[in-house]
Biopython code that builds the backbone (N, CA, C, O; Angstrom):
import numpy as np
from Bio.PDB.StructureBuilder import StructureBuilder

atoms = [
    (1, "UNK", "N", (-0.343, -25.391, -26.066)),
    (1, "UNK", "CA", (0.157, -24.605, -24.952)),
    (1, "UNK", "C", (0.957, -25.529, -24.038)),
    (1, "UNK", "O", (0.592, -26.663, -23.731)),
    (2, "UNK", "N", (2.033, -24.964, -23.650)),
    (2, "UNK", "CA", (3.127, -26.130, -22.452)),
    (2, "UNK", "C", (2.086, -26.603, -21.317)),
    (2, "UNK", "O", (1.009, -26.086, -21.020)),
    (3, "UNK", "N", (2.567, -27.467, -20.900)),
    (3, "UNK", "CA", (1.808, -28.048, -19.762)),
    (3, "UNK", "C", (1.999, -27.147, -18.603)),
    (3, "UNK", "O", (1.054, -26.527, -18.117)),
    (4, "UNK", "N", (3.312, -27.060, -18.117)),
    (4, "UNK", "CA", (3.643, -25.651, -17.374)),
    (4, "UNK", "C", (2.719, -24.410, -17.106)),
    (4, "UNK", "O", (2.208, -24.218, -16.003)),
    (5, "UNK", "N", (2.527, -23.531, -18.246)),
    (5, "UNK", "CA", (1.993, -22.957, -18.395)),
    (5, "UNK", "C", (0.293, -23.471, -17.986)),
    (5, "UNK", "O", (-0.359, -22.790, -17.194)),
    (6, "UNK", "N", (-0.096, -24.300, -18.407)),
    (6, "UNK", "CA", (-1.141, -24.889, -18.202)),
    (6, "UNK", "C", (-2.013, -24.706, -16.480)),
    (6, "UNK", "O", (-3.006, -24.159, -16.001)),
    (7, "UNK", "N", (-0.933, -25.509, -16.083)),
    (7, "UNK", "CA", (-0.766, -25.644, -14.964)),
    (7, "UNK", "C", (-0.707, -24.583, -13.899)),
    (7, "UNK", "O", (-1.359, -24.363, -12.878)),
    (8, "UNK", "N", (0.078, -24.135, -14.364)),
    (8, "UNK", "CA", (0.424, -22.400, -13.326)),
    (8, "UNK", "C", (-0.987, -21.820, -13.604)),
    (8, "UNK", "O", (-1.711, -21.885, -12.610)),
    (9, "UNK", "N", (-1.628, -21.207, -14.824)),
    (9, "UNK", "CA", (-3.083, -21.005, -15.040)),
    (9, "UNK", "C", (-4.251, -21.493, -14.046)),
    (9, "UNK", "O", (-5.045, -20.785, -13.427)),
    (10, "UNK", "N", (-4.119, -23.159, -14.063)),
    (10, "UNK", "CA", (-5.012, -23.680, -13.161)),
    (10, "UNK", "C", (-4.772, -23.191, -11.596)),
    (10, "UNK", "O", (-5.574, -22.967, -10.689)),
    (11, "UNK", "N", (-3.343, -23.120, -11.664)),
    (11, "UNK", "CA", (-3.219, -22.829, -9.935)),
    (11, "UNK", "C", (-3.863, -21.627, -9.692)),
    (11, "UNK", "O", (-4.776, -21.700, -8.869)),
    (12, "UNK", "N", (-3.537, -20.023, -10.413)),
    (12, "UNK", "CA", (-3.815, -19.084, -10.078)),
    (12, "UNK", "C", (-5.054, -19.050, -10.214)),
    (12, "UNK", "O", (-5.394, -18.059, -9.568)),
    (13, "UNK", "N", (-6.562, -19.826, -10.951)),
    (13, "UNK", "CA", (-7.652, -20.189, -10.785)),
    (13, "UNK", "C", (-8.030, -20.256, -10.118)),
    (13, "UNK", "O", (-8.913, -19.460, -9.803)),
    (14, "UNK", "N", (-7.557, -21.550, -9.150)),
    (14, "UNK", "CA", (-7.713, -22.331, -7.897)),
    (14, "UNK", "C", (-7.720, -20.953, -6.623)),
    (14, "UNK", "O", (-8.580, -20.594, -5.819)),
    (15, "UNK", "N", (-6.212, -20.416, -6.956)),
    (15, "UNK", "CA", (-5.776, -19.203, -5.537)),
    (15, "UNK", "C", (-7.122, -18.084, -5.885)),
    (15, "UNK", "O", (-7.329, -17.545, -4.798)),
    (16, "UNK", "N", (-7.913, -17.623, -6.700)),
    (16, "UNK", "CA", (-8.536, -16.568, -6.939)),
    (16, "UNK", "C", (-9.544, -17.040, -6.531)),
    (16, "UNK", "O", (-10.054, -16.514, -5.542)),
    (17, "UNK", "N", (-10.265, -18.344, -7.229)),
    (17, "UNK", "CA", (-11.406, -19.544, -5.960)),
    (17, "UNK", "C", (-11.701, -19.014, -5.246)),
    (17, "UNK", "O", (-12.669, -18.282, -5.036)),
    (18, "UNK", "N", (-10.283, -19.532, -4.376)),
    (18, "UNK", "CA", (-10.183, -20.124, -3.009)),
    (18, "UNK", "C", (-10.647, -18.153, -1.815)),
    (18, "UNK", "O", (-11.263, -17.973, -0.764)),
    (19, "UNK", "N", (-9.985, -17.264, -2.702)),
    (19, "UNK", "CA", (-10.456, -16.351, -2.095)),
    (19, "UNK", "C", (-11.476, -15.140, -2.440)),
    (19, "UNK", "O", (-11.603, -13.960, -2.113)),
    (20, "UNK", "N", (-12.291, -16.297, -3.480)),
    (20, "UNK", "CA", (-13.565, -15.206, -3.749)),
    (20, "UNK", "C", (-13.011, -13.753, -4.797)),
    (20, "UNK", "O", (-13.686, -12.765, -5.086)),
    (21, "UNK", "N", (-11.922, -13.987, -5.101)),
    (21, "UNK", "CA", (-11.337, -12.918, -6.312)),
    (21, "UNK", "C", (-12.016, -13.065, -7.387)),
    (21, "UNK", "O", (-12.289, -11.941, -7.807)),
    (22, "UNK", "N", (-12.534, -14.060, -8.214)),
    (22, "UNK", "CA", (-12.419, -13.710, -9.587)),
    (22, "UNK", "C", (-13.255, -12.430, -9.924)),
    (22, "UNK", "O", (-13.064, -11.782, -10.953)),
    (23, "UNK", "N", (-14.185, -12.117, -8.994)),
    (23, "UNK", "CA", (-15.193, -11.025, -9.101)),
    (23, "UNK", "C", (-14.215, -10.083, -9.813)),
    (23, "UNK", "O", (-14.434, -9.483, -10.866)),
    (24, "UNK", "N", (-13.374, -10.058, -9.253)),
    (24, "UNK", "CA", (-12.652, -8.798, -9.239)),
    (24, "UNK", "C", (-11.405, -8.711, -10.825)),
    (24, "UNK", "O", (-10.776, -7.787, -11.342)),
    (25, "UNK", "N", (-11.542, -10.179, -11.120)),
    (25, "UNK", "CA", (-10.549, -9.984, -12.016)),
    (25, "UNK", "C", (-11.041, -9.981, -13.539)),
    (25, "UNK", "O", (-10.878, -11.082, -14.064)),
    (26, "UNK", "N", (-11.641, -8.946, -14.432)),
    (26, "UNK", "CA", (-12.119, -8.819, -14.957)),
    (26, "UNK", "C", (-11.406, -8.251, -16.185)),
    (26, "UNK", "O", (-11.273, -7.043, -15.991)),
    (27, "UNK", "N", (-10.793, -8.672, -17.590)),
    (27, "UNK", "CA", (-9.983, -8.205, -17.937)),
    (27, "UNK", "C", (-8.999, -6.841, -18.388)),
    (27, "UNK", "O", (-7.823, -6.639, -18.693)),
    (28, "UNK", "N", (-10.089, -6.165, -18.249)),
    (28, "UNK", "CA", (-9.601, -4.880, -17.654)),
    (28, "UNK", "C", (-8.893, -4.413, -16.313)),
    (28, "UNK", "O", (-8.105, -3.482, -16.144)),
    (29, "UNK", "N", (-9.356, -5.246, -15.494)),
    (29, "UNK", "CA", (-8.296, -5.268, -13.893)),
    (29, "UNK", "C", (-7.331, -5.677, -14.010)),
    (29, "UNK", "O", (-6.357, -5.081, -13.549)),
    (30, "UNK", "N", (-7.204, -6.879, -14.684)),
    (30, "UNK", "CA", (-6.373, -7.382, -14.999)),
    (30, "UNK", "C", (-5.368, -6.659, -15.908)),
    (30, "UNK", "O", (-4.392, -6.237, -15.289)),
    (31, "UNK", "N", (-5.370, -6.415, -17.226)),
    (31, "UNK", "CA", (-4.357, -5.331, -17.781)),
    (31, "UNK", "C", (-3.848, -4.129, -16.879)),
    (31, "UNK", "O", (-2.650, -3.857, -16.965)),
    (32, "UNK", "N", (-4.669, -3.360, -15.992)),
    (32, "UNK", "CA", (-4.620, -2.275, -15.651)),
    (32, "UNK", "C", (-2.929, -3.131, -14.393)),
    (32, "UNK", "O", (-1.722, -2.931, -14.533)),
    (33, "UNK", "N", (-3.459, -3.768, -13.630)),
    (33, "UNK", "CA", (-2.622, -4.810, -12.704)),
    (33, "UNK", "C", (-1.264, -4.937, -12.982)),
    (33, "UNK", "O", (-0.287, -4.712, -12.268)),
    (34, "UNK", "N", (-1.376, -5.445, -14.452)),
    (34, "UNK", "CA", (-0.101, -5.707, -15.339)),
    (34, "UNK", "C", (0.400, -4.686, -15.744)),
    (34, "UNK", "O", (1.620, -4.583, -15.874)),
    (35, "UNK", "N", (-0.462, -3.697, -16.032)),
    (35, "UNK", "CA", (0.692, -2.555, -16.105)),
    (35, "UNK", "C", (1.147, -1.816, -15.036)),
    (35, "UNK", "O", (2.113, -1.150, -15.409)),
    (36, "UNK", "N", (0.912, -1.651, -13.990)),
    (36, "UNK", "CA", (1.080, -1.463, -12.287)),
    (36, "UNK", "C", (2.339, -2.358, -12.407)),
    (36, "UNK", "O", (3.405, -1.745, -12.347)),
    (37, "UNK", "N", (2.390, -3.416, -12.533)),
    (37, "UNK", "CA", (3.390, -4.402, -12.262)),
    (37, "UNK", "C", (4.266, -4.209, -12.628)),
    (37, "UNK", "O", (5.200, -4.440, -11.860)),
    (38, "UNK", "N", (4.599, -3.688, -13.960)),
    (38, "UNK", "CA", (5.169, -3.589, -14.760)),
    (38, "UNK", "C", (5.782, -2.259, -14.569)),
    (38, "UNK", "O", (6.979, -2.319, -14.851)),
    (39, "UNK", "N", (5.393, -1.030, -14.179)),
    (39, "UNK", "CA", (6.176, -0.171, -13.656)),
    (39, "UNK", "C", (6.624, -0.303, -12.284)),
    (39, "UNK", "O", (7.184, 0.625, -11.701)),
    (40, "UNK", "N", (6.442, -1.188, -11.867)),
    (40, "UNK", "CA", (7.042, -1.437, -10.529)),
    (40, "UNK", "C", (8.721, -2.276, -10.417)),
    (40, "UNK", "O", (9.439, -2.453, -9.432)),
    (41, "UNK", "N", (8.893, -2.612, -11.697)),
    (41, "UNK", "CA", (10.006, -3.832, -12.289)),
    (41, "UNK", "C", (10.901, -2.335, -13.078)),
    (41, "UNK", "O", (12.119, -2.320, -13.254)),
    (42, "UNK", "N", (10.205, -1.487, -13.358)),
    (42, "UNK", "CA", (11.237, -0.051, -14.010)),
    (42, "UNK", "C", (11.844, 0.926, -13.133)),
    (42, "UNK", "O", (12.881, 1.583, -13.227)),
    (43, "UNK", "N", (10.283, 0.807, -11.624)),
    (43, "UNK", "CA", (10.557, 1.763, -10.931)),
    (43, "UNK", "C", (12.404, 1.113, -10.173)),
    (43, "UNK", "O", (13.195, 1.949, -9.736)),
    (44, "UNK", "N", (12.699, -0.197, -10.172)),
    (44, "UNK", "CA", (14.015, -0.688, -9.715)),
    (44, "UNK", "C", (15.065, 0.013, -10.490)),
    (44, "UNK", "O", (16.048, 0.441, -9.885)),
    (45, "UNK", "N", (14.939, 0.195, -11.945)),
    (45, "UNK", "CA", (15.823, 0.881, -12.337)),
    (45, "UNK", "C", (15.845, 2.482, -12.743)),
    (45, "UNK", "O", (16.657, 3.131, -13.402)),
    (46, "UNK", "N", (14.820, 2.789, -12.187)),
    (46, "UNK", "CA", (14.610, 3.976, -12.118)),
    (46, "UNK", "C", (15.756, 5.129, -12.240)),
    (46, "UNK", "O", (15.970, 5.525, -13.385)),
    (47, "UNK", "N", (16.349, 5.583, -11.417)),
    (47, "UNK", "CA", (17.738, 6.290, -11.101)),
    (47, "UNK", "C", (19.153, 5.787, -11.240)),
    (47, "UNK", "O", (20.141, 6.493, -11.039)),
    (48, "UNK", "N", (19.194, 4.170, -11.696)),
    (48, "UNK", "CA", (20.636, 3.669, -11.990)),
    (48, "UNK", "C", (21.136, 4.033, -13.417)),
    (48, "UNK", "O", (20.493, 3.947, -14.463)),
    (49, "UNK", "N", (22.465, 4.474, -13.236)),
    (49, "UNK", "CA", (22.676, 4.714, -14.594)),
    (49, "UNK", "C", (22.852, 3.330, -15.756)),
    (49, "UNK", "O", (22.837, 2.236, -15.192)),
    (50, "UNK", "N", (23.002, 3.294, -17.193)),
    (50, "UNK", "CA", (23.008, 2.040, -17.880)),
    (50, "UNK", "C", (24.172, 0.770, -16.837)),
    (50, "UNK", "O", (23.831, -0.285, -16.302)),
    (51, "UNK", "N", (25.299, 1.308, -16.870)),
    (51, "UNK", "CA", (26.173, 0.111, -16.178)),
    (51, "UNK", "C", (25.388, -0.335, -15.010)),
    (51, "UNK", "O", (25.128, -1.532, -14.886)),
    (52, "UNK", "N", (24.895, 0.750, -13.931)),
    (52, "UNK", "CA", (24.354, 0.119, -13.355)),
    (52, "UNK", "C", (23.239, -1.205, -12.982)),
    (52, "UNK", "O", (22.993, -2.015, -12.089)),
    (53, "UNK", "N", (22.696, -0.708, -14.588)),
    (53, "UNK", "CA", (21.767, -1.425, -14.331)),
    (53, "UNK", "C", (21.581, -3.214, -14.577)),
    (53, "UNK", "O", (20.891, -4.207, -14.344)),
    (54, "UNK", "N", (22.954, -2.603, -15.319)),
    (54, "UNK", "CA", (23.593, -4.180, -16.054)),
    (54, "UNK", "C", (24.488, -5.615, -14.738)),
    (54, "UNK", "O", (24.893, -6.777, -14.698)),
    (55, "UNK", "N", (24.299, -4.203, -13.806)),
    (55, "UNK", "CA", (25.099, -5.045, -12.472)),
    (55, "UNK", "C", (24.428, -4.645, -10.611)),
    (55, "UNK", "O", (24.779, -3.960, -9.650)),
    (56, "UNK", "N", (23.186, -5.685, -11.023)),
    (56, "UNK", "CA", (22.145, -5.922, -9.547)),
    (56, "UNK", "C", (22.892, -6.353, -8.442)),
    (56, "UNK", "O", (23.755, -7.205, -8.656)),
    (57, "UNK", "N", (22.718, -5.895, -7.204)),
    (57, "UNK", "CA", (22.977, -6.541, -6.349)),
    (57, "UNK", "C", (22.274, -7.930, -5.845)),
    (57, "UNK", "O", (21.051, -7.989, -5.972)),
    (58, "UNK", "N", (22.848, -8.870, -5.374)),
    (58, "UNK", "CA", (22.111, -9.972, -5.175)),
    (58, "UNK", "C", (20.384, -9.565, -4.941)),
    (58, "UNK", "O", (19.408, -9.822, -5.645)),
    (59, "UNK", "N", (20.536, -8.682, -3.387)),
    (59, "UNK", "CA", (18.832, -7.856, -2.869)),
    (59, "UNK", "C", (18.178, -7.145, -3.796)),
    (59, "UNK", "O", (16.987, -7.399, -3.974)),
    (60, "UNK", "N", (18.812, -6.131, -4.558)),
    (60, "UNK", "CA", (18.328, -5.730, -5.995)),
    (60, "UNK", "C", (17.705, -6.957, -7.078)),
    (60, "UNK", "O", (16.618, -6.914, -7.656)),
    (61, "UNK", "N", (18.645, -7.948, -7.151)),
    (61, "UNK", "CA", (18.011, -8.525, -8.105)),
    (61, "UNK", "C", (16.743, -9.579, -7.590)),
    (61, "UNK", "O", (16.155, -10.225, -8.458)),
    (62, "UNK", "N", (16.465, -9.682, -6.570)),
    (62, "UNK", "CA", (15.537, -10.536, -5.942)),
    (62, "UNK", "C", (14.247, -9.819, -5.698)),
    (62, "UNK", "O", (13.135, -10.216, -5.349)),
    (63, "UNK", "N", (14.650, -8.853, -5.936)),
    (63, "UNK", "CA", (13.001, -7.739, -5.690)),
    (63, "UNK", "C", (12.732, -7.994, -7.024)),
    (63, "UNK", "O", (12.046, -8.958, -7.364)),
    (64, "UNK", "N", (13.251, -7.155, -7.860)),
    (64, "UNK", "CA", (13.281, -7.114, -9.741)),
    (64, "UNK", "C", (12.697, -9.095, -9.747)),
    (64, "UNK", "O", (11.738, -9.334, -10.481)),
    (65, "UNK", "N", (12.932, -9.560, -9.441)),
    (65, "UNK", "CA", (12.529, -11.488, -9.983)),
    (65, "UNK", "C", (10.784, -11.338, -9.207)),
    (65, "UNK", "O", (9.748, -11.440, -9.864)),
    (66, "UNK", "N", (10.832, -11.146, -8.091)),
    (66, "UNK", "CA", (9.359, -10.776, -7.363)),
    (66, "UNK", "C", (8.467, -10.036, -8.565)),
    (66, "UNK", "O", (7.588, -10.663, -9.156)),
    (67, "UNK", "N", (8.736, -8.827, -8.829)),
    (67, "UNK", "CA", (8.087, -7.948, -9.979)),
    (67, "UNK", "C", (7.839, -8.679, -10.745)),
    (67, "UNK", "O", (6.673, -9.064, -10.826)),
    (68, "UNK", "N", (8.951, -9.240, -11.735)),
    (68, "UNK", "CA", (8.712, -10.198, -12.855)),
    (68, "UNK", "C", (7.901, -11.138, -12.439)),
    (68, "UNK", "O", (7.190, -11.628, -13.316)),
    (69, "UNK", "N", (7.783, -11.556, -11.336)),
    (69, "UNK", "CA", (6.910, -13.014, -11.479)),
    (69, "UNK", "C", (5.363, -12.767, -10.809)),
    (69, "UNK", "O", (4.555, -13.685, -10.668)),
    (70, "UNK", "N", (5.093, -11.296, -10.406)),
    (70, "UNK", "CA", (3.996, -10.352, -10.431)),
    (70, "UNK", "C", (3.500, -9.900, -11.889)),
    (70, "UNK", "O", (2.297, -9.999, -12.132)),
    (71, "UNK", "N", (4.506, -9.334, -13.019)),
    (71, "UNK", "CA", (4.198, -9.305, -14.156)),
    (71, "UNK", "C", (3.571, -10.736, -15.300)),
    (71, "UNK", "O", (2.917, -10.710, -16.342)),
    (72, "UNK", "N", (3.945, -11.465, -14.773)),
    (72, "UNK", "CA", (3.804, -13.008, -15.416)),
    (72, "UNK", "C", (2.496, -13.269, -14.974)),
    (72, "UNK", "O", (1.506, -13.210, -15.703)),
    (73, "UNK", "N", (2.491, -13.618, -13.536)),
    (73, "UNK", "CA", (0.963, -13.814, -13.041)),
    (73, "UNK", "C", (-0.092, -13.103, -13.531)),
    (73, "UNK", "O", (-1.118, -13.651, -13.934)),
    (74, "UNK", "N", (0.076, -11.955, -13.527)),
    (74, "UNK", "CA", (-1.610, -11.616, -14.382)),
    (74, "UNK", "C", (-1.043, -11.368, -15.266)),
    (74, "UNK", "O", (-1.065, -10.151, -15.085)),
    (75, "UNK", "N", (-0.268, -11.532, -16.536)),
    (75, "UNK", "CA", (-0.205, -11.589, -17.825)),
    (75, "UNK", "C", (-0.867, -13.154, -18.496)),
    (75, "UNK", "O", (-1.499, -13.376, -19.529)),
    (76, "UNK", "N", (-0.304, -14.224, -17.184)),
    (76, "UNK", "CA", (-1.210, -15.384, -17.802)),
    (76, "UNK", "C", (-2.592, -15.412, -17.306)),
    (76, "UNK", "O", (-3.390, -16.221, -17.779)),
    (77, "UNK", "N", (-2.949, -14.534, -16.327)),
    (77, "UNK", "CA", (-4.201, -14.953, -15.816)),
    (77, "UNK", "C", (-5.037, -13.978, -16.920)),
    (77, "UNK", "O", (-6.122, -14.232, -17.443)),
    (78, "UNK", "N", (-4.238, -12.852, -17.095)),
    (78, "UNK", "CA", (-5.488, -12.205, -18.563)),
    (78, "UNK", "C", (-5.564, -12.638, -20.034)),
    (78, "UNK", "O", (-6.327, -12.394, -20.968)),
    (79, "UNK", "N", (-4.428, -13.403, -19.854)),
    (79, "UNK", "CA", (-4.145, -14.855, -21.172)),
    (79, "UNK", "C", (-5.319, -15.856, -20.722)),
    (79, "UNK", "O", (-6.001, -16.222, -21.679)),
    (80, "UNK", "N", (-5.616, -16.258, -19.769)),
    (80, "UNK", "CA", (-6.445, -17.113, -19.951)),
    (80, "UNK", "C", (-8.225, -16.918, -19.852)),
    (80, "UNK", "O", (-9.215, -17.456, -20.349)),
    (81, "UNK", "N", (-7.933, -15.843, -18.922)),
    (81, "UNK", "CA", (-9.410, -14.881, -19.054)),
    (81, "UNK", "C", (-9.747, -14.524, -20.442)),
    (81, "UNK", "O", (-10.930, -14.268, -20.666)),
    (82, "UNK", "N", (-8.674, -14.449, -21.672)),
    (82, "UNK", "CA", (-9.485, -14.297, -23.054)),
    (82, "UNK", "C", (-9.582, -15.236, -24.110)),
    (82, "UNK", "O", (-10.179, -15.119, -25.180)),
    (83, "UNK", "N", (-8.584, -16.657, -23.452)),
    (83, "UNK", "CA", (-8.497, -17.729, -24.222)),
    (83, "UNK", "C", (-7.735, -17.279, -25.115)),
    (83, "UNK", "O", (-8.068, -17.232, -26.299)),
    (84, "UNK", "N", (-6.144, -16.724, -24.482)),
    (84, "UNK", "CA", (-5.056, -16.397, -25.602)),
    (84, "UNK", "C", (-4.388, -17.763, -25.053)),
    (84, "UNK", "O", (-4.463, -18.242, -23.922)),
    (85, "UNK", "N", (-3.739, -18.227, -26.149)),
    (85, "UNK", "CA", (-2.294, -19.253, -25.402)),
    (85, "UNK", "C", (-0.989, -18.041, -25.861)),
    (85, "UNK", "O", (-0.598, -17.637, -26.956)),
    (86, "UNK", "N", (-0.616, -17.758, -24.558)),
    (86, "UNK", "CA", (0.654, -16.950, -24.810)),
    (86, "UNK", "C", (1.813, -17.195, -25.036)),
    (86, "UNK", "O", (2.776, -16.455, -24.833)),
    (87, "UNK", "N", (1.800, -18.497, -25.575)),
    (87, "UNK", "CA", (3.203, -18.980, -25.972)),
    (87, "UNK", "C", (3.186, -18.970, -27.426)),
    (87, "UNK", "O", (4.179, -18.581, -28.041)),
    (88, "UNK", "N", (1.906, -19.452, -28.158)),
    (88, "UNK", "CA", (1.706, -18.920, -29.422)),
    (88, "UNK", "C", (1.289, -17.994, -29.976)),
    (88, "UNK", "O", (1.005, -17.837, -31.163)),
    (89, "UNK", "N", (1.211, -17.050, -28.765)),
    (89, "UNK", "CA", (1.100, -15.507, -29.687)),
    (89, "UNK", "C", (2.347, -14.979, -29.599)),
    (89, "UNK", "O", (2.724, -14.007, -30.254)),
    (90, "UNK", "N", (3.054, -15.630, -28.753)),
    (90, "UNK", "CA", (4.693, -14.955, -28.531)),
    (90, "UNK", "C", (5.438, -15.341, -29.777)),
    (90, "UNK", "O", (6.121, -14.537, -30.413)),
    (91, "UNK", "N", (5.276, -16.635, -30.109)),
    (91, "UNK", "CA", (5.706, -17.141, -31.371)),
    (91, "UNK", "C", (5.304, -16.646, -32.566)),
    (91, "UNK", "O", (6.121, -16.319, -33.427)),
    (92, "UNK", "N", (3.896, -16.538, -32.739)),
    (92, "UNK", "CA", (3.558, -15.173, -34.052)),
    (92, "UNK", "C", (4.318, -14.267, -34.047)),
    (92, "UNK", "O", (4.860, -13.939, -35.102)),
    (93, "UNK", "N", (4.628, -13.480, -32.652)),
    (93, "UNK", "CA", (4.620, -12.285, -32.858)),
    (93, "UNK", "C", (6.161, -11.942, -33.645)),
    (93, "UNK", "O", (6.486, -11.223, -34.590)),
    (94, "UNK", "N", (7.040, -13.046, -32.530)),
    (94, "UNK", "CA", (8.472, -13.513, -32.759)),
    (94, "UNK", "C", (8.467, -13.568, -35.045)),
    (94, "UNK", "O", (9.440, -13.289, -35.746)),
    (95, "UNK", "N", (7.711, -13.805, -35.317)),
    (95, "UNK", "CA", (7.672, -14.561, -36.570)),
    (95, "UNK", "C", (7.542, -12.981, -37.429)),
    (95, "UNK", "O", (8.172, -12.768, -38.464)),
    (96, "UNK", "N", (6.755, -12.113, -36.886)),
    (96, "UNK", "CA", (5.797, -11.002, -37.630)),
    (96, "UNK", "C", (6.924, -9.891, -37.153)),
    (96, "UNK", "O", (6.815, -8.807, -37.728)),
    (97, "UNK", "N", (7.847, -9.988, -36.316)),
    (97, "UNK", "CA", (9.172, -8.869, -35.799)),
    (97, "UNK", "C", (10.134, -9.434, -36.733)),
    (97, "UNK", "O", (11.015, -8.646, -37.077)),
    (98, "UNK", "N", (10.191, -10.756, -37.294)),
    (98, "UNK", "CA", (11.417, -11.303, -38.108)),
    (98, "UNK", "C", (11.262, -10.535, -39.538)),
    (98, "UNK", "O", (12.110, -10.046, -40.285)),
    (99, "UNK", "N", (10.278, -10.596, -39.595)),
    (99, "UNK", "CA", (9.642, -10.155, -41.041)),
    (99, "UNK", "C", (9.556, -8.564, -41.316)),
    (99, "UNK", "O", (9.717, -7.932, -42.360)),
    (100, "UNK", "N", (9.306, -8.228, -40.262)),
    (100, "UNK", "CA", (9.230, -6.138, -40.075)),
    (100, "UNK", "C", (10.819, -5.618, -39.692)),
    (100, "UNK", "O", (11.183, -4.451, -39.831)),
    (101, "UNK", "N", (11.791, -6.856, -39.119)),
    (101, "UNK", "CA", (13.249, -6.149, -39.110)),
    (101, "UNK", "C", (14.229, -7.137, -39.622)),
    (101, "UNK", "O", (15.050, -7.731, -38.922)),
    (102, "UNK", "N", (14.127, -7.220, -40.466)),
    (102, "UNK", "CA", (15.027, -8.122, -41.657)),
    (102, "UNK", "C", (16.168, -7.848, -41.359)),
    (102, "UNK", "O", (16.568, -6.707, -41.592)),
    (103, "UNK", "N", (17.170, -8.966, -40.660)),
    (103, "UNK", "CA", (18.652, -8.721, -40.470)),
    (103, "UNK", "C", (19.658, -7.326, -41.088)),
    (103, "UNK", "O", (20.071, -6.281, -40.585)),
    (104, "UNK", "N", (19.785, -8.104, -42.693)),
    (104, "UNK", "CA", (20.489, -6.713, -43.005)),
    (104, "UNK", "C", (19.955, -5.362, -43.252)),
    (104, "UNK", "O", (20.692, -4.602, -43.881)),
    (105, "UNK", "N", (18.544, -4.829, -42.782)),
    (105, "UNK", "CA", (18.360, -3.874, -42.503)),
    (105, "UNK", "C", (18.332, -2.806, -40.986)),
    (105, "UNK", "O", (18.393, -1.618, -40.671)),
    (106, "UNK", "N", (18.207, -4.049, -40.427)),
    (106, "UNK", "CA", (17.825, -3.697, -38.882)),
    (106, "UNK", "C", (18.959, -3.985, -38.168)),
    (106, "UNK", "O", (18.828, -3.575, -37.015)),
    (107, "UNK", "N", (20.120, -4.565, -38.378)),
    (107, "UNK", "CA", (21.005, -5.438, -37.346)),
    (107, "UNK", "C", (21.906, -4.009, -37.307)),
    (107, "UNK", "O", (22.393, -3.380, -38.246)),
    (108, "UNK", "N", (21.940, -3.709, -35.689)),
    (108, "UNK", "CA", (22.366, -2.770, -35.177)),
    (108, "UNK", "C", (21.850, -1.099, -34.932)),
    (108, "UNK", "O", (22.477, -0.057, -34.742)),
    (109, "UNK", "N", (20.463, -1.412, -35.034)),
    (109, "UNK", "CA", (19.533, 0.003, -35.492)),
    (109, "UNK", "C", (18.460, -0.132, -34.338)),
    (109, "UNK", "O", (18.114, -1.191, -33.816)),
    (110, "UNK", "N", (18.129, 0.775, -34.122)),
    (110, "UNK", "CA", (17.462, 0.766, -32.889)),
    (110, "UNK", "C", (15.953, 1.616, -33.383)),
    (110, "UNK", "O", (15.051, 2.007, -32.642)),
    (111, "UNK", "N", (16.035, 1.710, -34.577)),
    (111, "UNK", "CA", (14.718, 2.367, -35.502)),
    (111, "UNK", "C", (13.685, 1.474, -34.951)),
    (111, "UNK", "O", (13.798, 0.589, -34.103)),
    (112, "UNK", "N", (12.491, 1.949, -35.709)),
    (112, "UNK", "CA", (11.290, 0.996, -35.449)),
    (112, "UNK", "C", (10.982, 0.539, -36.697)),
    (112, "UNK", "O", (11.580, 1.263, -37.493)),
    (113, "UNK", "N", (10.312, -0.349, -37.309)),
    (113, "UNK", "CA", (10.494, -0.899, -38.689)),
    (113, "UNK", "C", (9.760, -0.188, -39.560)),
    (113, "UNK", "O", (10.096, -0.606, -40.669)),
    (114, "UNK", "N", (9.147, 0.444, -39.655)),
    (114, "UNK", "CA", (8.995, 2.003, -40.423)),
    (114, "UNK", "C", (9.830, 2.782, -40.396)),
    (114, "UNK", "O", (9.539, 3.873, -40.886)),
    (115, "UNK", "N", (11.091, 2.625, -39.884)),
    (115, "UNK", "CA", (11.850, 4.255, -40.566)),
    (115, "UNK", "C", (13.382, 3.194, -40.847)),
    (115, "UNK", "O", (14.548, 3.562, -40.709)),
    (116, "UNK", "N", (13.046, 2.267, -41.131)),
    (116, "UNK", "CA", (14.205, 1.063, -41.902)),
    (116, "UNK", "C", (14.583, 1.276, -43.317)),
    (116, "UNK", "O", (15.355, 0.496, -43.874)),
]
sb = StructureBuilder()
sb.init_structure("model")
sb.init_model(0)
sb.init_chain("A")
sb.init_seg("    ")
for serial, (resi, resn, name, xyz) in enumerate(atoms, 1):
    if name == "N":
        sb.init_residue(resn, " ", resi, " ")
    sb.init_atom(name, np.array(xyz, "f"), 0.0, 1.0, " ", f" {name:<3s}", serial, name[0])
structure = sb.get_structure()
C-alpha cells in the first residue's frame, strides 16, 4: 500500500481519536456516509446539461473537489476498517475490467460486458 495512503489512514484515525468518533464509525456508517457523499458530488451536476458539465466554473469546481475529497475520506477509512488496501483492489479490479471488455470488443460501446 503507498505510504500516502498510509498515512492519510493514520491521520483520519488520529482525527476520529481525538474526537471520540470511532464509536460511531462502524462499517456500515461508514458505506452508508460514502454513499451520502457520493450523491452529493452528482447532486453538482444534477441539472447541467452534458457540455455543461464538461465546463465548471472555478466555484463549481471547488465544491465538486470538497465532495470528492469527502468521498475519499471514508472510502479509505472503510478500507481500513476492513483491512482492504485500496490501491490493490483498484488494481485487481483494473485487471478483471481488462479481461471482461477486451479492446476489440468493447472499444467504443457503452454495453456492460455481458451483452458484448
Amino acid at each position: 500500500m503507498s505510504q500516502d495512503i498510509k498515512a492519510l489512514q493514520a491521520a483520519l484515525r488520529a482525527f476520529a481519536q481525538a474526537r471520540d468518533w470511532e464509536q460511531f464509525h462502524s462499517p456500515k456508517n461508514l458505506a452508508a456516509s460514502l454513499s451520502i457523499e457520493a450523491a452529493e458530488v452528482l447532486e453538482h451536476f444534477q441539472w447541467l446539461t452534458e457540455a455543461q458539465s464538461r465546463q465548471l466554473d472555478a466555484e463549481r469546481t471547488a465544491q465538486v473537489a470538497d465532495e470528492i475529497a469527502d468521498v475519499l475520506l471514508y472510502l479509505l477509512q472503510l478500507a481500513d476498517k476492513l483491512g482492504i488496501d485500496p490501491l490493490a483492489a483498484a488494481r485487481d479490479k483494473l485487471a478483471r475490467n481488462a479481461e471482461r471488455y477486451p479492446v476489440e470488443r468493447a472499444k467504443g460501446s457503452s454495453a456492460k460486458y455481458t451483452e458484448l
